[in-house]
C-alpha positions in Angstrom: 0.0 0.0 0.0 1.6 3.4 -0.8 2.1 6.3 1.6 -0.2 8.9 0.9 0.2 12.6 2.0 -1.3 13.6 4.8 -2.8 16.8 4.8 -5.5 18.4 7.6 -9.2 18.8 6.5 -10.7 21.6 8.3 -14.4 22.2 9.6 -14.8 24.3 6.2 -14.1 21.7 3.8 -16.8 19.2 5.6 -19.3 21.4 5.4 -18.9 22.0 1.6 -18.7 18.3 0.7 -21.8 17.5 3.0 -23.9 20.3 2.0 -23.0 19.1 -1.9 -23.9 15.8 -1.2 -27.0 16.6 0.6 -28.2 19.3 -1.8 -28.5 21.8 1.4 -26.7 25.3 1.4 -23.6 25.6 2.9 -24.9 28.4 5.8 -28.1 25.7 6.7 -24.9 22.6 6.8 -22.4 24.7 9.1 -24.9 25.1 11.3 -25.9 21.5 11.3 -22.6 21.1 11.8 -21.6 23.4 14.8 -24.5 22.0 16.7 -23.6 18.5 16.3 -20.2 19.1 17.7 -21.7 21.4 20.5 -23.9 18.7 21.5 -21.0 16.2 21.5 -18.8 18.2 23.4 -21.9 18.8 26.0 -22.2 15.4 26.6 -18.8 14.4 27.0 -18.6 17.1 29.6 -20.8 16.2 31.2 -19.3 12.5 32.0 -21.8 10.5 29.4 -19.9 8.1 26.8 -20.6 8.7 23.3 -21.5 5.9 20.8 -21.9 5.9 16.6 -22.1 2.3 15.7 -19.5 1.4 13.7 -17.7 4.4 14.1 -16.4 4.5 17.4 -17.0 5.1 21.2 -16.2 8.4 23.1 -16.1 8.2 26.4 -14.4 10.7 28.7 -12.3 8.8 31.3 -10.6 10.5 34.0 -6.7 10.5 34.0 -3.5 12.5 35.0 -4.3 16.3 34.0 -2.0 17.6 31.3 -1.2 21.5 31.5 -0.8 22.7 28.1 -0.8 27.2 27.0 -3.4 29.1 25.3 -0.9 29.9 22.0 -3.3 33.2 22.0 -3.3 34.6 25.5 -0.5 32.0 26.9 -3.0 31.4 29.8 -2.1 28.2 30.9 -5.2 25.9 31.3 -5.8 21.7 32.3 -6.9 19.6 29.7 -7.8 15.7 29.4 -9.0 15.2 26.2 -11.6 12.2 26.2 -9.8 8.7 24.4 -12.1 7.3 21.5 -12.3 3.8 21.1 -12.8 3.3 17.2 -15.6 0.8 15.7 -15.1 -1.5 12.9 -15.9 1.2 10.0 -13.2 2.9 11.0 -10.7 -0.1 11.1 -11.9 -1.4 7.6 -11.4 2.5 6.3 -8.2 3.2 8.0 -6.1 -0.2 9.1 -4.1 0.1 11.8 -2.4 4.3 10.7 
């Protein structure tokens, strides 16, 4: 299998290829989309586990704090991100990267 480039996809570029593949403007998707991460992130902080069959589990799980710096304001702040456990779309897309 060859290497391919990796490159990051930002929140931008979903939107566009959802809202062309759903036939929605790209204003009505972001705002699909924004929510759906605002409700993820709500539940995770607020201790519930996360599940998309076939996709993967989120769970937060509570572990040594990390301490990392606000590149913006250099505030320093604590942060834990939650671990996913990935489902068995994932591992047929992606192998073991």
């Amino acid at each position: 299998m060859a290497k391919t480039e990796k490159r990051n996809v930002h929140k931008r570029t979903i939107v566009t290829k959802v809202a062309e593949s759903t036939g929605n403007n790209q204003e009505y998707t972001r705002k699909v989309v924004d929510e759906f991460l605002s409700q993820i992130v709500s539940e995770l902080a607020n201790g519930n586990r996360l599940e998309f069959r076939g996709f993967g589990v989120f769970e937060p799980v509570m572990r040594k704090k990390k301490h990392a710096r606000n590149p913006k304001t250099q505030e320093e702040v604590n942060c834990s991100p939650p671990i996913p456990l990935l489902g068995s779309e994932w591992e047929r897309r992606c192998g073991n990267r």
